[in-house]
Residue frames as qw, qx, qy, qz and C-alpha x, y, z in Angstrom:
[[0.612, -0.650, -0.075, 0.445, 29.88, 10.87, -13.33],
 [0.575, -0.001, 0.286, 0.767, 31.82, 12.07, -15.75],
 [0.058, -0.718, -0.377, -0.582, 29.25, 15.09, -16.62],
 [0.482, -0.792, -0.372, 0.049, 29.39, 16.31, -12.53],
 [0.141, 0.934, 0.075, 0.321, 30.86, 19.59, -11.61],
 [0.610, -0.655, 0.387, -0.220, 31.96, 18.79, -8.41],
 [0.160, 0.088, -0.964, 0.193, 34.52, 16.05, -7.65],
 [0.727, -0.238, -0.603, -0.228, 32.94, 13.03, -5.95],
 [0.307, -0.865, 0.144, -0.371, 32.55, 13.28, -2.70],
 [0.946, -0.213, 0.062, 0.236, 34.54, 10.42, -1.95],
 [0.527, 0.630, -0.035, 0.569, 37.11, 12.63, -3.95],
 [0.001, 0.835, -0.055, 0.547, 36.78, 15.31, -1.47],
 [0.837, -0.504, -0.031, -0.211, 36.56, 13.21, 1.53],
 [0.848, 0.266, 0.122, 0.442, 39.76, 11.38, 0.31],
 [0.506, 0.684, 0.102, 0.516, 41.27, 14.92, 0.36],
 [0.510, -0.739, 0.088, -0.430, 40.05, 16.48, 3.52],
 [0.929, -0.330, 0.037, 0.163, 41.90, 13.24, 5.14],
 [0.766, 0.332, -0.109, 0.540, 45.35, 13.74, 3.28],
 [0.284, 0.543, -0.301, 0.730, 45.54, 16.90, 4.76],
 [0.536, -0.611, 0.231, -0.535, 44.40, 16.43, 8.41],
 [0.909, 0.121, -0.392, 0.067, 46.17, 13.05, 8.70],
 [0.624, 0.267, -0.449, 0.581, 48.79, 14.32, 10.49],
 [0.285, -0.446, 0.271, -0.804, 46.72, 16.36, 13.12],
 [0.082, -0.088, -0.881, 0.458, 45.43, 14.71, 16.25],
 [0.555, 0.100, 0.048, -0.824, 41.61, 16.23, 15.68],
 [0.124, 0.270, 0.955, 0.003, 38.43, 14.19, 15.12],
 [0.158, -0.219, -0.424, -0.865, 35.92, 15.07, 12.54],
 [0.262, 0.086, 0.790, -0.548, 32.62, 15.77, 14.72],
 [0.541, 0.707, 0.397, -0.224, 30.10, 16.59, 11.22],
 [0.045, -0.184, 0.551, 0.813, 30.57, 17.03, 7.76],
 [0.510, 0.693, 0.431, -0.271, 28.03, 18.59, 5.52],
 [0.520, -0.106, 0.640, 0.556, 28.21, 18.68, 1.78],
 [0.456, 0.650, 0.533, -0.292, 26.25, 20.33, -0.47],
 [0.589, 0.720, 0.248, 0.272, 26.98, 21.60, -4.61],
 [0.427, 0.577, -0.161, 0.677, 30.71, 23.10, -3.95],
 [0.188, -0.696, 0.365, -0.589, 30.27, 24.13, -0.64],
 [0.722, -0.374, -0.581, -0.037, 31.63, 22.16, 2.19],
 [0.382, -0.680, 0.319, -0.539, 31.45, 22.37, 6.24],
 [0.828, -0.153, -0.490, 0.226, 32.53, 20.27, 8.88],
 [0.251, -0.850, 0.212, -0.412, 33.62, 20.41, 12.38],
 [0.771, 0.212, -0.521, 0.300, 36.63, 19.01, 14.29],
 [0.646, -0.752, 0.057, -0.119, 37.92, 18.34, 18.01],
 [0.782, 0.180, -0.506, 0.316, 40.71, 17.46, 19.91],
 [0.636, -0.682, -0.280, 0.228, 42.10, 17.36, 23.29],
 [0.588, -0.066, 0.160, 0.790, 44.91, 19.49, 21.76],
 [0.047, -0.709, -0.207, 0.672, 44.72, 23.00, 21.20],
 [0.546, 0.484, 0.534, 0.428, 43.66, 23.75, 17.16],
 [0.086, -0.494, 0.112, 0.858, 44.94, 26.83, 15.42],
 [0.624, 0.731, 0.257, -0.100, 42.39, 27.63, 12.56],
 [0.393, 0.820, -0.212, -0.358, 45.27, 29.37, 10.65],
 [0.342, -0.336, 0.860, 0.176, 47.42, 25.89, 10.53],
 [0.446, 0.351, 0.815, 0.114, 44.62, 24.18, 9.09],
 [0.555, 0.813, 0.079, -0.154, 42.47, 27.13, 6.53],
 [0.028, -0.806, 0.484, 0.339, 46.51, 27.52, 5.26],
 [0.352, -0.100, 0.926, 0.088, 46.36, 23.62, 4.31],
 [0.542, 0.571, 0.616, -0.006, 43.14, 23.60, 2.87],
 [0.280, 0.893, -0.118, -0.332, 44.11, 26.75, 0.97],
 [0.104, -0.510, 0.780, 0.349, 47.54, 25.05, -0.61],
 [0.511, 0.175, 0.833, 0.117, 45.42, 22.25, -1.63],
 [0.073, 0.055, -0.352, -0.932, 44.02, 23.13, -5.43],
 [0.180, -0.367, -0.772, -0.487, 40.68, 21.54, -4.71],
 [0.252, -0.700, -0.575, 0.339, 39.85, 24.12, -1.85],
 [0.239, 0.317, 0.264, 0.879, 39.31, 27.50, -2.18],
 [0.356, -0.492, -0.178, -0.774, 37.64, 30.41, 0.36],
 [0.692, -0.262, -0.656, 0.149, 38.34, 28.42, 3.02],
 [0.177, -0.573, 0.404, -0.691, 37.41, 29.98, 6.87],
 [0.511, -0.222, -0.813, 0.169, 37.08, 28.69, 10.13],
 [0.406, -0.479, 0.285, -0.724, 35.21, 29.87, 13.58],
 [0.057, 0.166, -0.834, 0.523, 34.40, 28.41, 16.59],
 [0.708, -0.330, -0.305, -0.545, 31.20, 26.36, 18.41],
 [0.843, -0.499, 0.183, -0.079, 32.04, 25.62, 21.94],
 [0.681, -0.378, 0.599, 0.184, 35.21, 22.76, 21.90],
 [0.734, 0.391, 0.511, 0.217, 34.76, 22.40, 17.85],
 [0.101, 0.457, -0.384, -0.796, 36.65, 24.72, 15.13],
 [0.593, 0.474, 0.582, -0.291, 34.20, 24.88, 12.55],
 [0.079, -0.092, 0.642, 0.757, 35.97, 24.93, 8.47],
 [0.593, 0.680, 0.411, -0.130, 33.98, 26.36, 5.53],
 [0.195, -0.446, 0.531, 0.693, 35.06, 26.28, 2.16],
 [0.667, 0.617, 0.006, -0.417, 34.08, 26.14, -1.23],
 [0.735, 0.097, 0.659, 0.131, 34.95, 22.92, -3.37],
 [0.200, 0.503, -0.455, -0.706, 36.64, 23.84, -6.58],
 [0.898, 0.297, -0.222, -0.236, 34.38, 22.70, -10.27],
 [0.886, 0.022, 0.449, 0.115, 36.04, 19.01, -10.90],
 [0.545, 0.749, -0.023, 0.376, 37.83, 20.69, -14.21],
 [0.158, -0.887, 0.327, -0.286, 39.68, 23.18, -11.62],
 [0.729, -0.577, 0.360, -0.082, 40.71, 20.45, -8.84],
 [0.925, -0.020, 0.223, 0.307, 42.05, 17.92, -11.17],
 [0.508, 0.734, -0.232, 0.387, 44.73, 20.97, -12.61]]
């Protein structure tokens, strides 16, 4: 583990929560893949993409982070900083 680029996803997962903790939303998919993740979130509340890319952006282990729409779901993509980067 100690040789992998990427945090763990449990790392990332673990991250993604801290900062949506405080939002009423519900995660509907998450996809992972080498530095790039996606995922998509509901809620019965009205979601402002620029509340949330502005969160993942403050955080140091996101980075390039956008969001668009798919029906009822705001869809986040971002790009998962190297494991060297996140943990400064």
């Amino acid at each position: 583990m100690a040789l992998a680029r990427f945090p763990h996803q449990v790392e990332i997962v673990s991250a993604a929560h801290a900062i949506l903790k405080d939002h009423n939303i519900t995660l509907s998919n998450w996809d992972y893949d080498d530095g790039v993740l996606e995922f998509g979130m509901t809620s019965e509340q009205d979601m402002d993409a620029r509340i949330f890319i502005s969160a993942f952006e403050d955080s140091a282990m996101f980075y390039q982070v956008s969001a668009s729409t798919r029906g009822d779901r705001l869809l986040m993509r971002m790009n998962v900083a190297a494991a060297r980067q996140a943990a400064s």
